[in-house]
C-alpha positions as CSV (number, residue, x, y, z in Angstrom):
1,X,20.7,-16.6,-32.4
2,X,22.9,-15.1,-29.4
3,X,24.8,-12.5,-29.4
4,X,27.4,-11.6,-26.8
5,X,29.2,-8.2,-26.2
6,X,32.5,-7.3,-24.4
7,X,35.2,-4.9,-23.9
8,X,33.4,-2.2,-22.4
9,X,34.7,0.2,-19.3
10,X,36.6,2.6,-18.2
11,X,38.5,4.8,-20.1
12,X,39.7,8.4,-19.9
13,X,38.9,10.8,-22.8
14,X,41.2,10.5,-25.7
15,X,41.5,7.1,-24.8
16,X,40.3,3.5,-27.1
17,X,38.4,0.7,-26.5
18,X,37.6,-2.3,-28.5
19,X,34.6,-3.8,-28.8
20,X,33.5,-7.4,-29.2
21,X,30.0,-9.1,-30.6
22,X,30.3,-12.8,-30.9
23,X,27.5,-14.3,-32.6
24,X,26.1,-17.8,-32.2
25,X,26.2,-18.5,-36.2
26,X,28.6,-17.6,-38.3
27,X,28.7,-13.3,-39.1
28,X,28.2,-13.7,-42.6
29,X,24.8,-15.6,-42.3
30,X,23.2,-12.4,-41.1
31,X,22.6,-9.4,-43.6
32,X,23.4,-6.7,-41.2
33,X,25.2,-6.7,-38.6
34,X,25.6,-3.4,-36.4
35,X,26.9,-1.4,-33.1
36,X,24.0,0.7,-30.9
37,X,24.6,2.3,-27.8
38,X,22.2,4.2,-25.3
39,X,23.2,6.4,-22.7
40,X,21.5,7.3,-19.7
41,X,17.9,9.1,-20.2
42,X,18.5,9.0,-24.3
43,X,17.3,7.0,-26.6
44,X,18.9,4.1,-28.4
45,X,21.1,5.1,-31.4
46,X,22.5,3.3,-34.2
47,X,26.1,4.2,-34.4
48,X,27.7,2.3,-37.0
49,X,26.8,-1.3,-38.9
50,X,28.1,-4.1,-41.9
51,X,26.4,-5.3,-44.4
52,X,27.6,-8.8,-44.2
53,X,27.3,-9.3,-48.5
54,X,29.8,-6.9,-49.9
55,X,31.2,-5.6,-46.3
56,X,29.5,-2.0,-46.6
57,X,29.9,-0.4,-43.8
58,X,28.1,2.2,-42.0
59,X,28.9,4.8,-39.3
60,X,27.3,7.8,-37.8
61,X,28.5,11.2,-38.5
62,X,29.4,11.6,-34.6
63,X,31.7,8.8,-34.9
64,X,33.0,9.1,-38.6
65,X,37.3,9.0,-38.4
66,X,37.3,8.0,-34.8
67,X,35.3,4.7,-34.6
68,X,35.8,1.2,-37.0
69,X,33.6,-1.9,-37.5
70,X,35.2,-4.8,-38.6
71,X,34.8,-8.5,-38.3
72,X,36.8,-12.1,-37.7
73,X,34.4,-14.4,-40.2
74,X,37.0,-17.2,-38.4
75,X,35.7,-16.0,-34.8
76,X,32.3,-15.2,-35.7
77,X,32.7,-11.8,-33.9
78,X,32.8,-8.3,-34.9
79,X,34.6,-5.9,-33.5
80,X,34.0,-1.8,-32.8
81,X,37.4,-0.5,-32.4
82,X,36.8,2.9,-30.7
83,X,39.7,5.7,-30.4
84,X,39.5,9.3,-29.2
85,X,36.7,8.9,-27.0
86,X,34.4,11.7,-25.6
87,X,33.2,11.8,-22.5
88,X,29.8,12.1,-24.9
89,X,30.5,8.4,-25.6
90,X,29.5,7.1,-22.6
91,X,26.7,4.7,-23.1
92,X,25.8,1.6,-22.7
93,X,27.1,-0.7,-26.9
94,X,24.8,-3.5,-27.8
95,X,25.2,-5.4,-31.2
96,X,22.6,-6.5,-33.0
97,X,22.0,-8.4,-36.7
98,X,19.0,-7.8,-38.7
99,X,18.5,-5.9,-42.1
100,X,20.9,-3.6,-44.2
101,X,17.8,-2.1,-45.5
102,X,18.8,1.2,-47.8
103,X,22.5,2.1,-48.6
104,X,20.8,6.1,-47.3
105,X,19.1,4.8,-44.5
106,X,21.0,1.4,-43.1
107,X,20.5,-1.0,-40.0
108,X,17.4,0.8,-38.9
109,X,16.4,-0.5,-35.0
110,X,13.5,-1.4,-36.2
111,X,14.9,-4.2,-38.4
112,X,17.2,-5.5,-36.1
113,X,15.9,-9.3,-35.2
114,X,18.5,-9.8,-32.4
115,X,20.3,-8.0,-29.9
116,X,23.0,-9.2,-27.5
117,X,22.9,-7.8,-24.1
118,X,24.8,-4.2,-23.5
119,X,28.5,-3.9,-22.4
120,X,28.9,-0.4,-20.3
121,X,31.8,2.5,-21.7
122,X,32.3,5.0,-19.4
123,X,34.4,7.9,-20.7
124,X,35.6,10.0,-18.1
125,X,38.7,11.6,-16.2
């Protein structure tokens, strides 16, 4: 399984980016499918994640209303459209599949089989 993500770079604060993950196998093979990013000296947080069944989606409450997961079952990609960024966004975005696991508790990193390598967002002015 490879993943592969794009889109990242600069953008000033109130600014969008999309994101892309294209996946070696088709997106709906894989029960999860989800967005993390890390930035510098923090830990790796999950940010927002599909369940690949029924489409449920996922999203943490620092991104609610600004960022949206979607996915291209055509294109075997899924994209993180990201608007009104912070300069608090900066990080570097990895996708990953795995496990939904809990409706309360979904796309854990510790169930995540595969990750694709990072793409870099840098919010600033």
């Amino acid at each position: 399984v490879q993943l592969q993500a794009s889109g990242g770079g600069l953008v000033q604060p109130g600014g969008s980016l999309r994101l892309s993950c294209t996946a070696s196998g088709s997106t709906s093979d894989y029960v999860a499918i989800g967005w993390f990013r890390q930035a510098p000296g923090k830990e790796r947080e999950r940010i927002s994640c599909m369940s690949s069944a029924v489409g449920t989606t996922y999203y943490t409450d620092s991104v609610k209303g600004r960022l949206t997961i979607s996915r291209d079952n055509a294109r075997n990609t899924v994209y993180l459209q990201m608007n009104t960024l912070k300069p608090e966004d900066t990080a570097v975005y990895y996708c990953a599949t795995g496990i939904w696991g809990s409706d309360s508790a979904p796309c854990l990193l510790g169930g995540m089989d595969f990750w694709g390598k990072g793409t870099l967002v840098t919010v600033s002015s």
